[in-house]
C-alpha positions as CSV (number, residue, x, y, z in Angstrom):
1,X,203.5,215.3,36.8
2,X,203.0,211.9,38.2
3,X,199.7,211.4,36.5
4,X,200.9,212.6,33.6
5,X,204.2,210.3,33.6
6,X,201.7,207.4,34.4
7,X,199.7,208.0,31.1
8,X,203.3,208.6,28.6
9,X,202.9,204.9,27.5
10,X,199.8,205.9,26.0
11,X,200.5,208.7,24.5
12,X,203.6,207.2,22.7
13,X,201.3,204.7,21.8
14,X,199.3,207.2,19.6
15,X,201.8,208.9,18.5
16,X,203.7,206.1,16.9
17,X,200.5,204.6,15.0
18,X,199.3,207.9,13.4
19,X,203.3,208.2,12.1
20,X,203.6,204.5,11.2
21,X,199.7,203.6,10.5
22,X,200.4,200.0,12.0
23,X,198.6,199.0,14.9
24,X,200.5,196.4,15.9
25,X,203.6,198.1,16.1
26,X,201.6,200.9,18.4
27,X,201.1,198.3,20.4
28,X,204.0,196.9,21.1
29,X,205.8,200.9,22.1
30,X,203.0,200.7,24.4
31,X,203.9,197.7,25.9
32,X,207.4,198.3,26.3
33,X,206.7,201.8,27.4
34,X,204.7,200.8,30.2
35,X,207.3,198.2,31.4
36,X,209.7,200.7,31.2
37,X,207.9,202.6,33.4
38,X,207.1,199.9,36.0
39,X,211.0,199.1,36.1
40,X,211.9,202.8,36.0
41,X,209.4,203.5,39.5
42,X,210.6,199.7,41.2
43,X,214.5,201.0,40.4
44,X,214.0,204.0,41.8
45,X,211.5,203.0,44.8
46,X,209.1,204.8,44.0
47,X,205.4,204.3,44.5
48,X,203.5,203.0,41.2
49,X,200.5,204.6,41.1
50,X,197.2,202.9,40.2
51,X,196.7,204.6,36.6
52,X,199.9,202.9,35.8
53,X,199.3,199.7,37.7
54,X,195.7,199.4,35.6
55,X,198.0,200.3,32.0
56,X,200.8,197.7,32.8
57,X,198.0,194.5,33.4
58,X,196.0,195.7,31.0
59,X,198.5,196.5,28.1
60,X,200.4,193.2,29.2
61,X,196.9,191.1,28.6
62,X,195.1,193.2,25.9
63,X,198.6,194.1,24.4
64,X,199.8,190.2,24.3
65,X,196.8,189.0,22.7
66,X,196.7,192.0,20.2
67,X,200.5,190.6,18.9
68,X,199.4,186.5,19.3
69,X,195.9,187.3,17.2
70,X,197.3,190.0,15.0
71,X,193.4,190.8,14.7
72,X,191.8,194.2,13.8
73,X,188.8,192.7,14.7
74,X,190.0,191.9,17.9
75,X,191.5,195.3,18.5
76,X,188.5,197.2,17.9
77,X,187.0,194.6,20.2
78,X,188.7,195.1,23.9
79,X,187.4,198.2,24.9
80,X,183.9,196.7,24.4
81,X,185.2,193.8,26.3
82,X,186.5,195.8,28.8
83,X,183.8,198.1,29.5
84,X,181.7,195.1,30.2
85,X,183.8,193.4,32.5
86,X,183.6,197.1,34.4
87,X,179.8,197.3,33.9
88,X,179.3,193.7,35.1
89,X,181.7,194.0,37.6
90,X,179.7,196.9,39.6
91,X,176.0,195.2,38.7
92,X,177.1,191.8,39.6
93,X,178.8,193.2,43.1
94,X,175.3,194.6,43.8
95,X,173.7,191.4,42.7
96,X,175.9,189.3,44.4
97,X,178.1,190.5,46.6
98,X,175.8,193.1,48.1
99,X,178.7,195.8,48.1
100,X,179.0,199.0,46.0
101,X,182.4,199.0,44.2
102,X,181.7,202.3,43.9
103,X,181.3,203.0,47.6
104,X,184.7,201.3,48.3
105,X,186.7,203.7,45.7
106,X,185.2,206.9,46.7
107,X,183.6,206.1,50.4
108,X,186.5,207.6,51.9
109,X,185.9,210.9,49.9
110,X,182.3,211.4,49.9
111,X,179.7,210.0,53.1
112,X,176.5,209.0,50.8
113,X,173.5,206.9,51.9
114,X,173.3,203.6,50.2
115,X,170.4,205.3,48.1
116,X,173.0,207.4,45.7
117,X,175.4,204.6,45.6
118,X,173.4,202.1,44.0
119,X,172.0,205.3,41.6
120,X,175.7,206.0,41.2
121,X,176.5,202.1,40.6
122,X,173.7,201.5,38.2
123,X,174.8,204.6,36.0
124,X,178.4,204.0,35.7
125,X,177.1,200.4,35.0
126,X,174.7,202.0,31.9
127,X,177.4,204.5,30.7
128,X,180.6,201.8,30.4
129,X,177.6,199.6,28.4
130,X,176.8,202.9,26.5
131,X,180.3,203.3,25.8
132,X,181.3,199.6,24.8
133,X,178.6,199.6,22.6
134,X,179.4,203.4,21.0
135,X,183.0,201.7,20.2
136,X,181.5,199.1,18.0
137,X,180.0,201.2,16.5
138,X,182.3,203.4,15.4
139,X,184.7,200.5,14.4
140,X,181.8,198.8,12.2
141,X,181.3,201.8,10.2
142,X,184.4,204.3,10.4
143,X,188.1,203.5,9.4
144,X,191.0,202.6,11.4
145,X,192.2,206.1,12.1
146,X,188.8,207.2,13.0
147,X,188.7,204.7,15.8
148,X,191.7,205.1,16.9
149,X,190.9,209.0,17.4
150,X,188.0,207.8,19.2
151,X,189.3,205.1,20.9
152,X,191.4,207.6,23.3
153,X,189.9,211.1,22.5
154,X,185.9,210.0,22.4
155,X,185.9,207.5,25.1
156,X,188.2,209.5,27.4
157,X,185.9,212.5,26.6
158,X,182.9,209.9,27.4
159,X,184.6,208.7,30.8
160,X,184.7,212.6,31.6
161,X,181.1,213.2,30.7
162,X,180.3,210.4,33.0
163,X,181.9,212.2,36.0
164,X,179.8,215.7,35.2
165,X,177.1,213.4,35.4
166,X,177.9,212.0,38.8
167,X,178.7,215.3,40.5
168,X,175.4,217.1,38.7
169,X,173.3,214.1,40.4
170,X,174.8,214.6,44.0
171,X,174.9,218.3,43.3
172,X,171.3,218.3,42.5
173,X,170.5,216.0,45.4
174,X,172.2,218.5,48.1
175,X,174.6,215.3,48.8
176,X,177.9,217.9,48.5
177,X,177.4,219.6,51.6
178,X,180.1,219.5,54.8
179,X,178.3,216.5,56.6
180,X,179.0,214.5,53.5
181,X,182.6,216.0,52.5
182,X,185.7,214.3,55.2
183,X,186.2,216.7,58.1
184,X,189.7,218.5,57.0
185,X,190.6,218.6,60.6
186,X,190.7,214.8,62.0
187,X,189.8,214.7,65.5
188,X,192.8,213.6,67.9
189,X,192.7,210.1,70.4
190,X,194.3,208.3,72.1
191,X,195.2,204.7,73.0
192,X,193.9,203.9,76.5
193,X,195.9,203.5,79.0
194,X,198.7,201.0,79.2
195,X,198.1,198.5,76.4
196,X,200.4,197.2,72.9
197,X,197.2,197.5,70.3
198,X,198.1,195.5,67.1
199,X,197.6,197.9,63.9
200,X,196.2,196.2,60.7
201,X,196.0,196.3,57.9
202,X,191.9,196.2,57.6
203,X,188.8,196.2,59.7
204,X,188.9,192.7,61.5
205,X,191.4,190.6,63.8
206,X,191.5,188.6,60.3
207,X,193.4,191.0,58.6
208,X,197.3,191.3,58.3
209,X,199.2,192.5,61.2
210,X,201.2,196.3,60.1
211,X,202.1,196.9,63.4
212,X,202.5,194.6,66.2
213,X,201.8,196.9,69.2
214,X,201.5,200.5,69.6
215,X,201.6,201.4,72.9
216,X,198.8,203.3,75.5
217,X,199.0,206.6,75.1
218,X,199.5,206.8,71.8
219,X,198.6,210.1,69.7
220,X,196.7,209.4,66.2
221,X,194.0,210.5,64.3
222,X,190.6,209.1,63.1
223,X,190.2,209.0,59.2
224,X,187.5,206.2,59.5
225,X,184.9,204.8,61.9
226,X,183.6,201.1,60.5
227,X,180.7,200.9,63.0
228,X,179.7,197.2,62.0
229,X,182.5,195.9,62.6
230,X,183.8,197.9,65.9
231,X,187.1,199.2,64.3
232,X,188.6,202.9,62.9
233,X,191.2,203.4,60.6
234,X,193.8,206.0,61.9
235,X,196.9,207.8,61.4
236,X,200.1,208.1,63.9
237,X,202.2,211.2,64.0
238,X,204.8,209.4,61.9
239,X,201.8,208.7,59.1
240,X,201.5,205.3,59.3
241,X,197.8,204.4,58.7
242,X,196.1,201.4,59.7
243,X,193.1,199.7,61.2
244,X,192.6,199.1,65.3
245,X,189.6,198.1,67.2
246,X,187.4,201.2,68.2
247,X,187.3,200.5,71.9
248,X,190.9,201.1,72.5
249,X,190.2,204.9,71.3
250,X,189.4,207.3,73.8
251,X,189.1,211.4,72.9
252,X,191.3,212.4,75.7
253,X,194.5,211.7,77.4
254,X,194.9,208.6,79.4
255,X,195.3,208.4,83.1
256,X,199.1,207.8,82.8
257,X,199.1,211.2,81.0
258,X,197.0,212.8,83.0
259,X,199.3,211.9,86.0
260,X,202.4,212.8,84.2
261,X,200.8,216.6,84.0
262,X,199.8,216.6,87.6
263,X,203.4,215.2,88.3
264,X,205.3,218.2,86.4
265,X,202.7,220.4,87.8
266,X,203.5,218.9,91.0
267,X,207.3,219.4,90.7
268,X,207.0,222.8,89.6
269,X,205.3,223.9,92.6
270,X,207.4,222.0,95.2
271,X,210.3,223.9,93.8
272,X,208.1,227.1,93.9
273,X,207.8,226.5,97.6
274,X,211.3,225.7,98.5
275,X,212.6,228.4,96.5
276,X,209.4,230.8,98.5
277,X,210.7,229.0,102.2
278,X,214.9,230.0,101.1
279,X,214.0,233.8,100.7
280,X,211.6,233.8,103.6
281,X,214.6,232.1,105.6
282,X,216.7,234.7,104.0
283,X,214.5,237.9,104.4
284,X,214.2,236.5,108.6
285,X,218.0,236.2,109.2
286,X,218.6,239.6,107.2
287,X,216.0,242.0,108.4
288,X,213.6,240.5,111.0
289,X,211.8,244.1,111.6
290,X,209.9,243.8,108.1
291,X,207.2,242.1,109.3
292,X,204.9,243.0,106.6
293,X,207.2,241.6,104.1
294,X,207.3,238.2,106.0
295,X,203.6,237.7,106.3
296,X,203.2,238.8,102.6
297,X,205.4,235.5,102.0
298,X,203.8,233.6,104.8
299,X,200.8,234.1,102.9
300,X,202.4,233.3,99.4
301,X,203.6,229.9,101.3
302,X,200.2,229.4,102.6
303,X,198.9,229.7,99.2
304,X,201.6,227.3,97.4
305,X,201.3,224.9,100.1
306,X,197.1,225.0,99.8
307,X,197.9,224.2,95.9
308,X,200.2,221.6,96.7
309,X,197.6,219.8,98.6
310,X,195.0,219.9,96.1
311,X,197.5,218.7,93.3
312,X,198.6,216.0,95.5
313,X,194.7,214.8,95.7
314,X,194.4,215.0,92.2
315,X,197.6,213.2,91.3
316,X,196.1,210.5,94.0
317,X,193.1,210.2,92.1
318,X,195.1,209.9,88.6
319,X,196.8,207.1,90.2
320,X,194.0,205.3,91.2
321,X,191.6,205.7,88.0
322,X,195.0,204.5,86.4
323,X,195.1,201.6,88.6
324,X,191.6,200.7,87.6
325,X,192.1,201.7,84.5
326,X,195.8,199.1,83.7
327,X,193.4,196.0,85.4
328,X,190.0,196.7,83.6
329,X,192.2,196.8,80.2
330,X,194.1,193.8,80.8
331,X,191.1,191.9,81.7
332,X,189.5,193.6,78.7
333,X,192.4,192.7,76.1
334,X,193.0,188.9,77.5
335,X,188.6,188.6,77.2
336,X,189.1,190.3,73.3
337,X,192.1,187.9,72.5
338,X,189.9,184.8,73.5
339,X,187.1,186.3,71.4
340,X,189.0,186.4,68.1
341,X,190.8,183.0,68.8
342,X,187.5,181.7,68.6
343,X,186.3,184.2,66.0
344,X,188.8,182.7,63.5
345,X,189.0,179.1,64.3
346,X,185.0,179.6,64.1
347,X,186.1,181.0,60.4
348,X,188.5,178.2,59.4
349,X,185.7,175.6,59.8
350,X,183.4,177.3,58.5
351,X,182.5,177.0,54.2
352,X,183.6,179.4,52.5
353,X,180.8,182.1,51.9
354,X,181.2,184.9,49.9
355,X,183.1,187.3,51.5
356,X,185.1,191.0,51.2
357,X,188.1,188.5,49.3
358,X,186.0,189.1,45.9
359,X,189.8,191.0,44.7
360,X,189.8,194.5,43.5
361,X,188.7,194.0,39.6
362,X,185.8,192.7,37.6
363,X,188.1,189.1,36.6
364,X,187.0,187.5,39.9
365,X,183.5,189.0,40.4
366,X,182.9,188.1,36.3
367,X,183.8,184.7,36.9
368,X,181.3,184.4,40.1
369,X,178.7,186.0,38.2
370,X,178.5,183.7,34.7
371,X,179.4,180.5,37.3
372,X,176.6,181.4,39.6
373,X,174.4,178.0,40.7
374,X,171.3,177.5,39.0
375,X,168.3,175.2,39.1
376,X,169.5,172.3,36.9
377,X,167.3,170.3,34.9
378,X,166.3,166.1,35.4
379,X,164.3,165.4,32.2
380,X,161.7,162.2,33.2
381,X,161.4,160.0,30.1
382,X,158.4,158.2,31.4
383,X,156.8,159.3,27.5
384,X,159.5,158.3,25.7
385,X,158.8,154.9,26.9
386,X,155.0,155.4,26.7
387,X,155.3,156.3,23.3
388,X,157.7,152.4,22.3
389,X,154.8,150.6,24.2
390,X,152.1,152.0,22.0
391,X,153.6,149.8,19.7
392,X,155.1,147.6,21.5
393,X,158.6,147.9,19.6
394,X,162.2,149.2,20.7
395,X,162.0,152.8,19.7
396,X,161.9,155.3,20.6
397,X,164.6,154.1,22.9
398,X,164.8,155.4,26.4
399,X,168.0,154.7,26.5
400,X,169.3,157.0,23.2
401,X,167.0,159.9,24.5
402,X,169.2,159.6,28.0
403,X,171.6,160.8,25.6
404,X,170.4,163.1,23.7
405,X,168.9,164.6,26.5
406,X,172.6,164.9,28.4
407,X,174.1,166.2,25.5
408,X,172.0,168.9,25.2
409,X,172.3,169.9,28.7
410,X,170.4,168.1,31.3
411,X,172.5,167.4,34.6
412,X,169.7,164.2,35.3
413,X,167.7,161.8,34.7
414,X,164.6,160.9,36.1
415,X,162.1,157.4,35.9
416,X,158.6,157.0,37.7
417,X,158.0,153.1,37.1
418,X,154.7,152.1,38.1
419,X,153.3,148.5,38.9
420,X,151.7,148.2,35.8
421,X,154.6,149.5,33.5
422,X,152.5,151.3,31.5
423,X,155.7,153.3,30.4
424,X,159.0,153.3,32.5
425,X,159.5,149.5,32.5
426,X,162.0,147.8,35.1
427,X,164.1,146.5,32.5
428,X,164.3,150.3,31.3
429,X,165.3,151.1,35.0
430,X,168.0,148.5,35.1
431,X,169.8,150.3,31.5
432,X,169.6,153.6,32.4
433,X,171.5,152.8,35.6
434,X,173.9,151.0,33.9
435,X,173.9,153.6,31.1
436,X,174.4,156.4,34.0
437,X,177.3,154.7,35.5
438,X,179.3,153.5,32.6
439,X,179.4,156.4,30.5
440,X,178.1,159.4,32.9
441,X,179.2,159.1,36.4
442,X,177.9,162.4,37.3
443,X,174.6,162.2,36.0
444,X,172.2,161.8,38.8
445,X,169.8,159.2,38.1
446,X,166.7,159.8,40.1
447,X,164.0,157.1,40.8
448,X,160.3,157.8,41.7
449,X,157.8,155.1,43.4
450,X,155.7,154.3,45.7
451,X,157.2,152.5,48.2
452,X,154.5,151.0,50.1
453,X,153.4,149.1,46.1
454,X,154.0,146.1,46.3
455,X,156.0,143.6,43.3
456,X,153.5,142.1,41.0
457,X,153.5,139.1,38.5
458,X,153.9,141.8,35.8
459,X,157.0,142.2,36.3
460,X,157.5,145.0,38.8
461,X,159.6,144.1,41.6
462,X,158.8,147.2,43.7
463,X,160.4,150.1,44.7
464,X,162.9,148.3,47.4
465,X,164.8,145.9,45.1
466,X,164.6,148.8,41.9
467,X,166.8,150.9,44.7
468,X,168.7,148.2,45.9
469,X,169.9,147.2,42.9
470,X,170.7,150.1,40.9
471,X,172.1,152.5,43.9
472,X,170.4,155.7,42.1
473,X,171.7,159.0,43.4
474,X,168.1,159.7,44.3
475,X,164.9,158.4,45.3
476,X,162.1,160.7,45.5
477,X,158.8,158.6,46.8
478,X,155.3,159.7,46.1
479,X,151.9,158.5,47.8
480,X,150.6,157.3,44.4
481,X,148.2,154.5,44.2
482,X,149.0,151.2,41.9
483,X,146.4,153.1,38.8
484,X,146.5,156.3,39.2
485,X,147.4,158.9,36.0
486,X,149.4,160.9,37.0
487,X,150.7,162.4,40.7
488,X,148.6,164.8,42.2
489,X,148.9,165.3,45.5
490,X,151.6,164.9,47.8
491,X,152.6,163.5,51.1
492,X,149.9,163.4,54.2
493,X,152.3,163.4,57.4
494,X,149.4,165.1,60.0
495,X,150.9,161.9,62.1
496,X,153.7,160.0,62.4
497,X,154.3,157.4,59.6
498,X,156.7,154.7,60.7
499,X,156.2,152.6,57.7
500,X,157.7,155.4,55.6
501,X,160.4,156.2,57.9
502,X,161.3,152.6,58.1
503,X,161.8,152.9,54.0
504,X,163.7,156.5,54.1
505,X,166.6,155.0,56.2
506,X,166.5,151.7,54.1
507,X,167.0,154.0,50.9
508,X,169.8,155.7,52.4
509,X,171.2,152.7,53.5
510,X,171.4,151.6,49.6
511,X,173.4,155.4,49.4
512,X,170.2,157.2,47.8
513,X,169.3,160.4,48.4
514,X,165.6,160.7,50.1
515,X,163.5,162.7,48.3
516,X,159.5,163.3,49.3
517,X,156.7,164.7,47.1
518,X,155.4,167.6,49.2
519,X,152.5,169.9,48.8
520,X,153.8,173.7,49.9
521,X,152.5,173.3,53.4
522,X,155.1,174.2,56.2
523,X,154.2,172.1,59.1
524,X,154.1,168.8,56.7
525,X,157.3,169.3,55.4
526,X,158.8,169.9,59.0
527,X,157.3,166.6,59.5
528,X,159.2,165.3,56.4
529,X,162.4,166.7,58.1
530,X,161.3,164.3,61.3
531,X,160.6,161.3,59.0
532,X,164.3,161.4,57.9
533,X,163.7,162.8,54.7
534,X,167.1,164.7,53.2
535,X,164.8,166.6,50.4
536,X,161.4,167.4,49.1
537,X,159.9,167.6,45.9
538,X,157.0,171.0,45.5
539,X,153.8,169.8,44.3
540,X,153.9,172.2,41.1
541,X,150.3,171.2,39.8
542,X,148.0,173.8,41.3
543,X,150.5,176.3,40.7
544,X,150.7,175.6,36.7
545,X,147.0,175.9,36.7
546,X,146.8,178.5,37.6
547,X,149.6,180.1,35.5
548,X,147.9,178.7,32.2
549,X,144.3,180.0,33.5
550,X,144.9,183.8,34.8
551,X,148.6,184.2,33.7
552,X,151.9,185.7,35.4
553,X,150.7,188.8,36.8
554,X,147.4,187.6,38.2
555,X,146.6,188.1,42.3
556,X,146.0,184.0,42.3
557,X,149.5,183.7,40.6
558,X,151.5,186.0,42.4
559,X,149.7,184.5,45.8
560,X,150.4,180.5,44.6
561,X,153.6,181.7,43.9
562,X,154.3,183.1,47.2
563,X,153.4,179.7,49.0
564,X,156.0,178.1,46.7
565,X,158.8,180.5,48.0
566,X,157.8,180.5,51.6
567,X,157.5,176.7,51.4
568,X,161.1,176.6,49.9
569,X,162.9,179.1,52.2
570,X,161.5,177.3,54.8
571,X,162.5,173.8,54.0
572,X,166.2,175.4,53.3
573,X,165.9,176.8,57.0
574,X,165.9,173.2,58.4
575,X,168.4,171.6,56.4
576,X,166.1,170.1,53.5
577,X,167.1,170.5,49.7
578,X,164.4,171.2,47.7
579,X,163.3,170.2,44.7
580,X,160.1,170.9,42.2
581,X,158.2,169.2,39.7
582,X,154.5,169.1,37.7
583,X,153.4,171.0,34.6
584,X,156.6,173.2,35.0
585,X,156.7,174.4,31.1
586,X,158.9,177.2,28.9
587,X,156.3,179.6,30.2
588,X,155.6,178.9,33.7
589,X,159.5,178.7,34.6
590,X,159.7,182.0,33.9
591,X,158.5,183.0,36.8
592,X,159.3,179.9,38.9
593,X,162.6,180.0,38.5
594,X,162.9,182.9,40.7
595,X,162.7,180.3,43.6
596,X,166.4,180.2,44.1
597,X,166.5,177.8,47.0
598,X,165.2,175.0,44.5
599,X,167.9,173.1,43.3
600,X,166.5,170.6,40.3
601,X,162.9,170.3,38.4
602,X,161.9,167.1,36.9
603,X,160.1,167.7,33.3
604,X,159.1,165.1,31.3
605,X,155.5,165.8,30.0
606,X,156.1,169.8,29.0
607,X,159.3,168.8,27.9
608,X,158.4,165.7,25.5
609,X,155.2,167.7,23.9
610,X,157.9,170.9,22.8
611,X,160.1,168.3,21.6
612,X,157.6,167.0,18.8
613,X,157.1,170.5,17.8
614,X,161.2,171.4,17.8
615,X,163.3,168.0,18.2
616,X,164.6,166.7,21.6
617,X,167.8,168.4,22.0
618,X,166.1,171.7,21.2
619,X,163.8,171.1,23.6
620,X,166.5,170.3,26.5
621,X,168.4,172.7,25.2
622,X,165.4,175.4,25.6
623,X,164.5,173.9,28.8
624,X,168.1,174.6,30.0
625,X,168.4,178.1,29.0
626,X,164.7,179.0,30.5
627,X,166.5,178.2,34.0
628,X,169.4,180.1,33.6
């Protein structure tokens, strides 16, 4: 009845459209229906159940756009929308999060191994996309009333079909037996011994407080055992549930109880006795000649008094163990409290990582999953300028392709000006910068060099007063020499270089990051991280050669490609950001861009030679998108 109470909004909302034919009406009975509802179950305090919980937001955000938009379109729209949010919401948990959704809905029902839940997760994931996409369908090529039938009748029947499914697979996979099914009899525990345990409200000391001390002794029973993270949801005898730490549970009574027992027991036979020693006292003064009646109570006396002694040991014992038991705990409890002090002051300093507070819902987890970080793109414009000084003219200007190059997408911009200012030119260096401040302050503006060149009469002022000067966000330095084409090799750091730590800290004095061109070698960029250095640059040459000579799914690819990761990971596992750059093109970033722990690729060559062929902004533009 509760269920079916939950779902009369709906039905009214059916009802009133095939009388009235006008959608917009439908939906405002079921808005108003539901909030009936809501304020019907809050008046009466009563629980609202979920169904009706998931109607009223949904009604209330769906419904309230439906009346703002007053737009078939967008009608036959939502449950397209919303069946994506669902499906993203259980892939991107996976993806991200690392959780089944799935899992925490039905984990208390069914024990599976992590196997069937991502099966389970990735089919409920397929079938809400099947189902979103079935909707359009039917509202692209059917009339209103036949969408409507099938907007509550086909995708309910759908949603049902979707659950044979899911028991057929666990059927099929023997995964509905009794070690998988919740034990119908919950065991019974017991708090130990004489302790207040704090109930809450989830499984860690970081979790609201429902209780704020249950006593030892206490009589509950186990719905749940987190093993991870040491705690067990239980029940008490007056059905409050909650979460408490596993180690105050024991399977049998405590020591206080224990001696309690023995106590009664105790009692009971004392008063045995005394009532045995009365009649025997009785039986003497009244008829001494039955001596045969006398021993058979001396011997019943003999016997209580033998059973006294052994309870009285046993209660001794209790008392004891309970005595050991009361210290060890307190110790025990005072040890635990200290631990989760530091346990969640450890937490408050720490970033915030994802965590279990992703919110029940796909809103929150959809958000995460379309603002998830990426490897952003610095586009170098050392051709732009290459191609002006061909002829020696203003254009194209370096400066105008900065823009275009932002607008399109790029989150930087990065200059290698070399002592003979073949291309990048220092009066090119000095615009950009003040381009980059002026009208883009959160560009990054990235400067390459050598900084052991030195300034020549050409103009060049070398690499120390270019930084100095223009304060670039970052300077990446290369071990280029004053002619050389084009970079192809990066830094040799077998030994210590002073010279070039000497010009790390002075870049970082000017408030530039330090980035240095590495090859993917592990113990030279450890050395970079001892030279000061707060990032590298990857080398990317030998691994484009290789792309464009055997392809993606070559051994030598997949091999190159491996070095790159490990390199990465690596650098990230001693505190160095990492960057890449060399012959990175549309095609090769398809697979490079699996290296998550890089944070920005310069482009310039690639990226200028697609442009003549599509336009600059498309170029950036298709740039951006291959990294996404």
């Amino acid at each position: 009845m509760q269920q079916l109470l939950d779902y009369a909004a709906i039905l009214a909302f059916v009802v009133v459209y095939f009388i009235t034919r006008d959608i917009f009406l439908a939906t405002a009975v079921l808005m108003g229906g539901v909030t009936l509802q809501v304020v019907g179950y809050l008046l009466m305090k009563k629980p609202i159940g979920n169904e009706l919980k998931v109607t009223f937001v949904a009604s209330m955000l769906l419904g309230g756009m439906t009346l703002i938009l007053r737009d078939e379109t967008f009608i036959q729209w939502k449950p397209s929308i919303v069946n994506a949010i669902l499906a993203l919401t259980l892939v991107g948990g996976h993806l991200i999060g690392k959780t089944f959704f799935i899992k925490k809905m039905l984990g208390q029902v069914l024990h599976l191994p992590d196997s069937a839940w991502f099966t389970l997760t990735y089919g409920w994931a397929l079938g809400f996309t099947l189902a979103g996409a079935l909707n359009l369908w039917v509202a692209y090529n059917f009339d209103m009333d036949t969408w409507v039938t099938f907007r509550f009748a086909g995708l309910l029947m759908i949603n049902i079909s979707m659950l044979i499914a899911t028991f057929t697979y666990l059927y099929a996979k023997g995964l509905l037996n009794e070690d998988n099914l919740p034990d119908p009899k919950a065991r019974t525990v017991y708090i130990s011994d004489e302790l207040t345990v704090p109930l809450r409200s989830g499984p860690s000391s970081g979790h609201r407080i429902l209780h704020r001390g249950l006593p030892s002794g206490t009589q509950m029973e186990v719905l749940e055992v987190d093993e991870g993270a040491g705690f067990s949801r239980i029940r008490t005898s007056r059905g409050t549930e909650g979460w408490i730490r596993s180690q105050y549970l024991v399977s049998e009574p405590i020591a206080k109880l224990k001696l309690a027992a023995a106590q009664r027991a105790m009692n009971n036979a004392q008063a045995a006795l005394a009532a045995e020693q009365a009649k025997v006292k009785e039986l003497t003064a009244s008829n001494r000649e039955r001596g045969s009646t006398n021993s058979a109570y001396e011997k019943r006396i003999a016997e209580l008094e033998t059973e006294l002694a052994e309870i009285t040991r046993i209660s001794a014992g209790a008392i004891e163990t309970n005595a050991e038991n009361i210290k060890l705990q307190e110790v025990n409890a005072r040890l635990q409290d200290e631990l989760d002090d530091i346990a969640q002051s450890r937490a408050q300093l720490e970033d915030n990582t994802f965590n279990e507070a992703l919110m029940i819902g796909g809103g929150l987890l959809f958000l995460g999953l379309i603002a998830n970080p990426m490897t952003v793109l610095s586009v170098n414009l050392n051709k732009i300028a290459l191609l002006r000084n061909a002829r020696e003219g203003a254009r194209p200007s370096v400066v105008e392709a900065a823009r275009v190059a932002l607008a399109a997408g790029a989150k930087g911009i990065t200059v290698h000006p070399r002592p003979d200012q073949r291309h990048i030119r220092t009066t090119d260096v000095y615009a950009l910068a003040e381009l980059l401040a002026s009208e883009y302050p959160g560009i990054e503006f990235n400067i390459e060099g050598n900084p052991m060149a030195n300034a020549n009469a050409g103009g060049y002022p070398g690499l120390d007063a270019l930084i100095e000067r223009t304060r670039p966000a970052q300077a990446t330095l290369v071990p280029d020499s004053d002619n050389q084409l084009t970079s192809d090799h990066g830094w040799n750091l077998t030994t210590f270089n002073s010279k070039l730590a000497d010009k790390i800290a002075l870049y970082q004095s000017y408030g530039a990051r330090v980035s240095l061109f590495m090859d993917p070698d592990i113990p030279q960029i450890q050395q970079a991280q001892a030279h000061g250095a707060q990032r590298i640059e990857l080398y990317t040459g030998p691994f484009a050669d290789l792309y464009s000579e055997h392809g993606a799914d070559s051994e030598a690819v997949q091999n190159s490609f491996q070095s790159y990761l490990g390199a990465a990971r690596y650098a990230n596992q001693i505190g160095l950001g990492v960057n890449a750059g060399h012959d990175l093109d549309l095609h090769n970033l398809t697979l490079f861009k699996q290296i998550t722990e890089v944070a920005e690729v310069s482009i310039g060559h690639a990226l200028i030679c697609d442009a003549l062929e599509m336009g600059l902004s498309a170029s950036v533009t298709a740039y951006v998108k291959a990294l996404a």
